[in-house]
C-alpha atoms as one frame of an Amber mdcrd trajectory, in Angstrom:
protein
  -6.185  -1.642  11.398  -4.427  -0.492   7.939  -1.136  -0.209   9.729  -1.978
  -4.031  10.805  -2.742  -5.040   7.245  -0.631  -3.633   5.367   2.465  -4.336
   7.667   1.514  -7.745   7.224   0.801  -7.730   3.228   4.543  -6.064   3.091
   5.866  -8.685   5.072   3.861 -11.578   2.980   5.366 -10.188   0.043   8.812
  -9.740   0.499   9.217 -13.334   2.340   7.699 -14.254  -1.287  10.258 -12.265
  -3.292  13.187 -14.442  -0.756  11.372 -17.559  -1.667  11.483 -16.664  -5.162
  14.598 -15.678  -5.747  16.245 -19.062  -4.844  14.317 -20.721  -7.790  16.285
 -20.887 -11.261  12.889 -21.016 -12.645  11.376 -18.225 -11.104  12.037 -15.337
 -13.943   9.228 -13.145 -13.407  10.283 -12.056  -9.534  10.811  -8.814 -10.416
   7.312  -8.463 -10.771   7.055  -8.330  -7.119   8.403  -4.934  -6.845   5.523
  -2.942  -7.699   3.159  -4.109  -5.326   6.120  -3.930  -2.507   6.381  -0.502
  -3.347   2.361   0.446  -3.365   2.382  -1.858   0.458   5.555   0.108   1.869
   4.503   3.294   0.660   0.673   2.919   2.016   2.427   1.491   5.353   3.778
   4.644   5.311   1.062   6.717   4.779  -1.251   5.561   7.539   1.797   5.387
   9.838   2.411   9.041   8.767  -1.185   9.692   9.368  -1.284   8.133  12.782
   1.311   9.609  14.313   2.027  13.306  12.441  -0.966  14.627  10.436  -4.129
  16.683  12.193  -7.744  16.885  10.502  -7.688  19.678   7.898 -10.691  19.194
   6.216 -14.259  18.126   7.490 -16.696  17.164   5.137 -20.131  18.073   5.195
 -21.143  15.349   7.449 -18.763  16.782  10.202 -16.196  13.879   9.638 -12.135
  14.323   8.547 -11.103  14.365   4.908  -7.683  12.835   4.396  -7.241  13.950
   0.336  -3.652  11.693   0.112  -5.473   9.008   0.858  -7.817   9.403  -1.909
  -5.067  10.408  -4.527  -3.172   6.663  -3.578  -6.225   5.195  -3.892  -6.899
   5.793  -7.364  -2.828   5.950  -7.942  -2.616   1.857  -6.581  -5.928   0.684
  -7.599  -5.948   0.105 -11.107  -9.425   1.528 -13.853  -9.016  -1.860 -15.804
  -9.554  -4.932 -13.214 -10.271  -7.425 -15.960  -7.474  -6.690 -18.473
């Protein structure tokens, strides 16, 4: 399902940065590139995850702990959502 979503978002957004582009107007395109980069590299990830990593870590309730996953999370999400 991530794989699905974000392969989709990254899609969405670089069609948008096309679009964009062909505008005069459209200065702030650039702007873009940040969230590319947080879509391709979680694409990534969970690709990475699917196909390469193994469960390291169980937690206390006998399920897998996937620490990257965590450290994007609070890397891509930012502590000030009303700024």
């Amino acid at each position: 399902m991530p794989i699905a979503i974000f392969g989709m978002m990254l899609v969405s957004e670089v069609s948008e940065i096309v679009f964009t582009r062909g505008f005069p107007r459209m200065n702030f395109s650039y702007m873009r590139y940040p969230v590319i980069s947080v879509h391709a590299t979680s694409l990534f990830y969970y690709l990475v995850e699917l196909f390469l990593t193994t469960h390291t870590m169980i937690d206390a309730f006998g399920r897998p702990i996937y620490p990257l996953r965590y450290v994007m999370w609070t890397c891509s999400v930012s502590p000030y959502p009303y700024l």
